[in-house]
C-alpha positions in Angstrom: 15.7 -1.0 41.3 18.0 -3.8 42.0 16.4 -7.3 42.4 18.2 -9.0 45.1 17.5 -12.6 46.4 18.5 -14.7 43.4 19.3 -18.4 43.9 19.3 -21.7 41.5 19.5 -24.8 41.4 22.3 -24.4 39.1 26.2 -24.2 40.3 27.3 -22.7 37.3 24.2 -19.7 37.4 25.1 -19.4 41.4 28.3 -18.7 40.4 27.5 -16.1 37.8 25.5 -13.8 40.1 26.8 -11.5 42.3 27.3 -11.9 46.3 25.2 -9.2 47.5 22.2 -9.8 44.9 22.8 -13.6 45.9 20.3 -15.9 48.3 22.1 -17.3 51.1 20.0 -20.2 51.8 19.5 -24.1 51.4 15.7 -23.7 51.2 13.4 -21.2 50.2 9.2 -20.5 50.0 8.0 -21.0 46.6 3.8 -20.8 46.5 3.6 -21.9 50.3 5.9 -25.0 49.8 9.8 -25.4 50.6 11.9 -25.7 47.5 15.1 -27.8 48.6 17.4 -26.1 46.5 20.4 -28.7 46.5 18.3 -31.6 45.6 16.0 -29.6 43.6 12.6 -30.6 45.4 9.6 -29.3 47.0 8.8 -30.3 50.1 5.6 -29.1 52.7 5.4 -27.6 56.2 2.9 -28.7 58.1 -0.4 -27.3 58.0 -2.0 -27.9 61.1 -1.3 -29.2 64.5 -3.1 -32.0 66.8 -5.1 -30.3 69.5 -6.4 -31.9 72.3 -9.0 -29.9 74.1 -11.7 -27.0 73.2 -11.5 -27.9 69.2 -14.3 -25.7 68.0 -15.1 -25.4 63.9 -14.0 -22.0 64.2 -10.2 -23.9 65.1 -10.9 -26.3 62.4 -12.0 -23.6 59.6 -9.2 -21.6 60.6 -6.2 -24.9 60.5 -7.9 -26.1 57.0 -7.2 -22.4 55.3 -4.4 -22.1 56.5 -3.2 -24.7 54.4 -1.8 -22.8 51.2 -1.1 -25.0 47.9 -2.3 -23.3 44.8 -0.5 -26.2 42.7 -2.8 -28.5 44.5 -0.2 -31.3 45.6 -2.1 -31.9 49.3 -5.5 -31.6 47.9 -6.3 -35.6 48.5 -5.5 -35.0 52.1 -6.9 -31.5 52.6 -10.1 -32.9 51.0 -11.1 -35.3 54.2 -10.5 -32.2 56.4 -12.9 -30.2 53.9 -15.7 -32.5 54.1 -15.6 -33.1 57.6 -15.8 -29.2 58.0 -19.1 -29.5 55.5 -20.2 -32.3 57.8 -20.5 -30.2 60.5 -21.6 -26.8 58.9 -24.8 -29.7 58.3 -25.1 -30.5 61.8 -25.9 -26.8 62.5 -23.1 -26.4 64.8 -21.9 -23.0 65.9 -18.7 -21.3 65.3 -17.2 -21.9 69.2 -19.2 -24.9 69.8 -17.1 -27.6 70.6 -16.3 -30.8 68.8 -17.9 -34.0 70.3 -15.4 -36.7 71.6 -16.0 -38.3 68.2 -15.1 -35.8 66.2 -12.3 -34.8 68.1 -11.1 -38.0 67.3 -11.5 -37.7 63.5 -10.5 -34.4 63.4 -7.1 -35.4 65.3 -6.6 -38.3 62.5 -7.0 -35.9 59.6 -4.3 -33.5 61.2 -2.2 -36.1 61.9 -1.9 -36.6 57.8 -2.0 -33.2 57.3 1.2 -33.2 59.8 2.8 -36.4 58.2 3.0 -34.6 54.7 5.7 -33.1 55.7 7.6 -36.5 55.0 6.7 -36.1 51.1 8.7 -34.2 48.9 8.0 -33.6 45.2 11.1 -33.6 42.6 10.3 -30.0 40.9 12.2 -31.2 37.6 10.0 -33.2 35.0 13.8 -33.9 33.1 11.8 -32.8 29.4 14.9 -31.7 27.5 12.6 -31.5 24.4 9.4 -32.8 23.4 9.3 -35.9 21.3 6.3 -37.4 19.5 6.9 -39.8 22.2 5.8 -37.7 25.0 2.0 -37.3 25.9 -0.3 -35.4 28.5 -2.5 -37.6 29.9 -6.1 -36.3 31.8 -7.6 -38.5 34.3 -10.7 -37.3 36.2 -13.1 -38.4 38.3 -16.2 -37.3 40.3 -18.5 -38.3 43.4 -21.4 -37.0 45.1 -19.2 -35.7 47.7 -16.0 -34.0 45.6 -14.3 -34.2 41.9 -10.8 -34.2 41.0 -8.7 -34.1 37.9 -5.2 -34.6 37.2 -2.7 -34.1 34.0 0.3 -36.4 33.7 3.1 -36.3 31.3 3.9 -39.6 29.8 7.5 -39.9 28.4 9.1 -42.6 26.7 12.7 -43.4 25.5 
């Protein structure tokens, strides 16, 4: 079996791989984002779009998964549209019921940040050419009654 598709970020490996088993693109899917492969970040597509009439939580369920970031880079924004899904699961609404001029409105701010992350981009190179006593993970986590979160940061120096 031949593995085709290859691509870097690297000139030199580009160059080193054959023409056929080569990628042929400036951009490719990596775990649901865009990997920018000349300037070596990863950038998002949008998740969802603003819709103005017959929102139902069945439209809302279905924009929110389809949202796919298992490295968890949009989960601050995601979150809002997460609990506002919650929100209404309390309510008792049903699945084609549809959203009250309120939160049509709230729903429609939520998408619209879900739609502006597509103005973010993430470098996907930490530059760690070795690790130094210097260099540190930090954890920070916090929690509320309504969601936790936890992050890992490293810290380099020098």
């Amino acid at each position: 079996m031949n593995l085709r598709e290859w691509i870097s970020n690297s000139d030199e490996v580009n160059s080193a791989l054959e023409r056929n088993d080569k990628a042929m693109v400036e951009s490719i899917k990596v775990l649901g984002h865009e990997w920018q492969i000349n300037d070596d970040t990863l950038s998002f597509k949008p998740f969802a779009q603003t819709v103005k009439t017959n929102t139902t939580k069945r439209l809302v369920l279905k924009r929110l998964a389809s949202a796919f970031d298992p490295l968890g880079f949009v989960c601050p924004v995601l979150l809002r549209g997460k609990l506002f899904l919650k929100e209404m699961w309390g309510r008792n609404m049903k699945w084609d019921d549809e959203l009250s001029e309120r939160d049509c409105e709230l729903w429609n701010t939520i998408v619209s940040d879900l739609e502006n992350i597509t103005q973010c981009s993430i470098p996907r190179y930490i530059g760690i050419g070795s690790l130094k006593p210097t260099n540190r993970l930090v954890c920070f986590s916090d929690a509320s009654q309504k969601a936790y979160a936890c992050v890992v940061c490293l810290h380099q120096t020098g």
